[in-house]
N, C-alpha and C positions, 0 to 999 in steps of 0.2 A: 504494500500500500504506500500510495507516493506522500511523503508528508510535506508539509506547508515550513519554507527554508525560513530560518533564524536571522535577520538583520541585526547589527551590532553597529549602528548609528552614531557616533559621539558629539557631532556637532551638529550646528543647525544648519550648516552649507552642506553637508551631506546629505543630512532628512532630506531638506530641501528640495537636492538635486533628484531624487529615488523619489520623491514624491512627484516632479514634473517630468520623471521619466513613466510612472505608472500612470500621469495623464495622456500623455502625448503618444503613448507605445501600447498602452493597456496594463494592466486590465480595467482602468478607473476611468472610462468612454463620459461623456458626454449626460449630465443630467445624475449620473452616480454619485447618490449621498455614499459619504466616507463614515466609517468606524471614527467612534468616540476618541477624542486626545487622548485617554487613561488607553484605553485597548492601543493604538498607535504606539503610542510608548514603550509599552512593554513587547510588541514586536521587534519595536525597533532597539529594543533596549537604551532607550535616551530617557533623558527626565522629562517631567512632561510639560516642564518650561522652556527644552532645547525645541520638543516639539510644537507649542503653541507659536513660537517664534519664524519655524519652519512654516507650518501653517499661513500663521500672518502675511508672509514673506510672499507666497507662492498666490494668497488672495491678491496682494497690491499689484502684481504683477498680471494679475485681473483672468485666471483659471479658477479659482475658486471663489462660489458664495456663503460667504460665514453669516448666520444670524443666531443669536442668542435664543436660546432652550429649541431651534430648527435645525442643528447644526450645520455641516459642513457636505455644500454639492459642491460638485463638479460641472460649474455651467456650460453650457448649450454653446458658446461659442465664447471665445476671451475678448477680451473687451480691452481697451488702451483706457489707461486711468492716467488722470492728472494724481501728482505723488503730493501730500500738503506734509512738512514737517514739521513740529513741535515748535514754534518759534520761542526764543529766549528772549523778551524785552531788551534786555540789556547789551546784549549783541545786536540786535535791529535797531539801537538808537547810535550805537558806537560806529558802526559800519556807516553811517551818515559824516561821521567825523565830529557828532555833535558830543558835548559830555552828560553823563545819564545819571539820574538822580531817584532815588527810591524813599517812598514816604509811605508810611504804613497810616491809614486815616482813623479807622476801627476795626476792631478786635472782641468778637462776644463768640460764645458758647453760650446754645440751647439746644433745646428740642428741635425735632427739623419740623415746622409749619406743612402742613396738611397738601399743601400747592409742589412744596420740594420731595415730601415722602413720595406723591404722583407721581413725580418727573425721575427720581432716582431710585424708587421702589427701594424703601425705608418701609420700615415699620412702625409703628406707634412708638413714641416715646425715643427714634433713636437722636444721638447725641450728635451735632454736626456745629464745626467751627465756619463764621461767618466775617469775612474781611471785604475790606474797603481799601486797595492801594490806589494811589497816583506814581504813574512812570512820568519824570520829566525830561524833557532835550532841553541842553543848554539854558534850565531855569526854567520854560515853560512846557505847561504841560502835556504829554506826549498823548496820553492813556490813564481812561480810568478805568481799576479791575475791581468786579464786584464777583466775590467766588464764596461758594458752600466747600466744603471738605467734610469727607462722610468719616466720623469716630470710629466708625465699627470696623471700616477696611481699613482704617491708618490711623490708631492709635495712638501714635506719637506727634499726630499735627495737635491733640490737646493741650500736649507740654509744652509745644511751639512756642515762639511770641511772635514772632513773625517781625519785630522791631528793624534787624538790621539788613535781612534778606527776604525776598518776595517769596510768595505763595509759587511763583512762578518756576524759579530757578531752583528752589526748595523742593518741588514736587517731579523736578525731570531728574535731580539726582538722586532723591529717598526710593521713587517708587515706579514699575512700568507698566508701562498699556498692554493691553491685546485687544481694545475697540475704542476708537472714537467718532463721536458726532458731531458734526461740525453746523452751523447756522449764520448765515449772515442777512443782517435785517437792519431795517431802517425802525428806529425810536425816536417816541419824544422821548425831548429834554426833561428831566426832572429838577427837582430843587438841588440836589446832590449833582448833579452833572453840570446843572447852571452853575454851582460855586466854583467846581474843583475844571471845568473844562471850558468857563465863559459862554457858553449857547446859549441862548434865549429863550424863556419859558415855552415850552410845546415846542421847540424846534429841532426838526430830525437830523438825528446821530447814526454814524455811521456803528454800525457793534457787530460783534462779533461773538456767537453764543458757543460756547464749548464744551460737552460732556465727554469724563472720561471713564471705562471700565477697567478691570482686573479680573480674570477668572472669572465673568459674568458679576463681580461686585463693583458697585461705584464708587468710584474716587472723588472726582469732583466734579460742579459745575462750575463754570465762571461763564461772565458778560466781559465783553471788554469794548469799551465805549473809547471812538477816535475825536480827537480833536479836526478841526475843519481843514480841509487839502490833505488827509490822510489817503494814501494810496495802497493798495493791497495787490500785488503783483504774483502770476502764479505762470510757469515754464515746464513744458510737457514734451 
C-alpha cells in the first residue's frame, strides 16, 4: 500500500515554494479548499507560524483565498494584487527630509463599547487600550491616530504608556499579522480633529481605517486622519 510521503519543511520559502508547486502542478487544481494550518504543519513538519506565513505569502501573490473561520481555497484563476505595507509614520515623514515629532494626546483603558466588540468581535466586558496620537513634520501636524488595542490578544499594551513611542512602531515590533483590513474614506471633521489637525467643523478628512488580526484574534483598530494635501501613493 503506497503511503502519503513525509515533508520536513523548515522554512517558510520552502513551504512556500511546495505549496505553489502543488498549485501550479497538482494536486491542489483550481477552487481546492486546503487542509487546516494545524494539519499542514504537521505534514510539513514546520510550526504553524512558519506555515501561516507560507500561506500568507502565497495569498499576496494572489493563488490563494484566505477568509477567517472559511479557510483557505485555491482560486479559480490568480489574480495580480496591489502589495500595501505596514507603513511606519516615522519613516514616511523622515523620507520627506522633514523632522518627525510624536505626541501621545490620550491614554485610557476600558471596557471595549458595544460598536468596537461589533467591529473586533470582543466579548462583553473585554478590556481594550484606547489612544489618541498626533504625528508631526517639521512642527506641524502630519496625522492624527485614533486606535483600540485589544487586552486579551496583547497583554502587554496595558503596561504600555505609550508616552515616548507610538502605538505604531510599538505594534510592528511587539506583534505580527496574518490579516489585514484596510478602508479608506472621507470624514467629517470632529472637534478632536479641528484642534489637533486645523479642519473646519464638518469638513472632510482624508482617513484611513485599519484592522489588524493574529491567528483569527484582533489586535487593533486604528483611524488615521491626514492633514490637507496629504497624498497616498501605491506601485504594483
Amino acid at each position: 500500500m503506497a503511503t502519503t510521503p513525509i515533508f520536513e519543511k523548515t522554512t517558510f520559502r520552502e513551504v512556500m515554494a511546495e505549496i505553489l508547486q502543488r498549485i501550479t502542478e497538482g494536486p491542489w487544481g483550481p477552487g481546492t479548499l486546503l487542509p487546516g494550518e494545524v494539519e499542514l504543519a504537521e505534514e510539513f513538519r514546520c510550526s504553524r507560524t512558519t506555515m501561516n506565513r507560507a500561506l500568507r505569502e502565497v495569498s499576496e501573490l494572489g493563488f490563494l483565498d484566505r477568509k477567517r473561520k472559511a479557510g483557505t481555497r485555491v482560486r479559480m484563476a490568480p489574480i495580480r494584487q496591489a502589495r500595501f505595507e505596514m507603513p511606519i509614520v516615522r519613516a514616511e515623514v523622515e523620507k520627506t527630509g522633514a523632522s518627525y515629532r510624536y505626541a501621545l494626546v490620550s491614554r485610557e483603558i476600558l471596557a471595549a463599547p458595544e460598536w468596537l466588540r461589533a467591529r473586533m468581535n470582543l466579548s462583553v466586558g473585554s478590556e481594550v487600550v484606547h489612544l489618541v496620537c498626533l504625528h508631526s513634520a517639521n512642527g506641524e501636524a502630519f496625522q492624527l491616530e485614533d486606535r483600540w488595542i485589544n487586552g486579551a490578544a496583547l497583554p502587554q499594551a496595558l503596561q504600555q504608556d505609550f508616552a515616548a513611542i507610538g502605538p505604531n512602531e510599538w505594534l510592528v515590533a511587539t506583534v505580527p499579522f496574518s490579516e489585514v483590513e484596510i478602508s479608506f474614506l472621507a470624514s467629517a471633521a470632529d472637534a478632536i480633529t479641528v484642534t489637533h489637525l486645523d479642519h473646519k467643523l464638518g469638513e472632510p478628512v482624508f482617513c484611513v481605517e485599519r484592522a489588524t488580526w493574529w491567528q483569527n484574534a484582533a489586535i487593533t483598530l486604528v483611524t488615521l486622519s491626514h492633514r490637507r494635501g496629504y497624498r497616498m501613493t501605491t506601485r504594483y
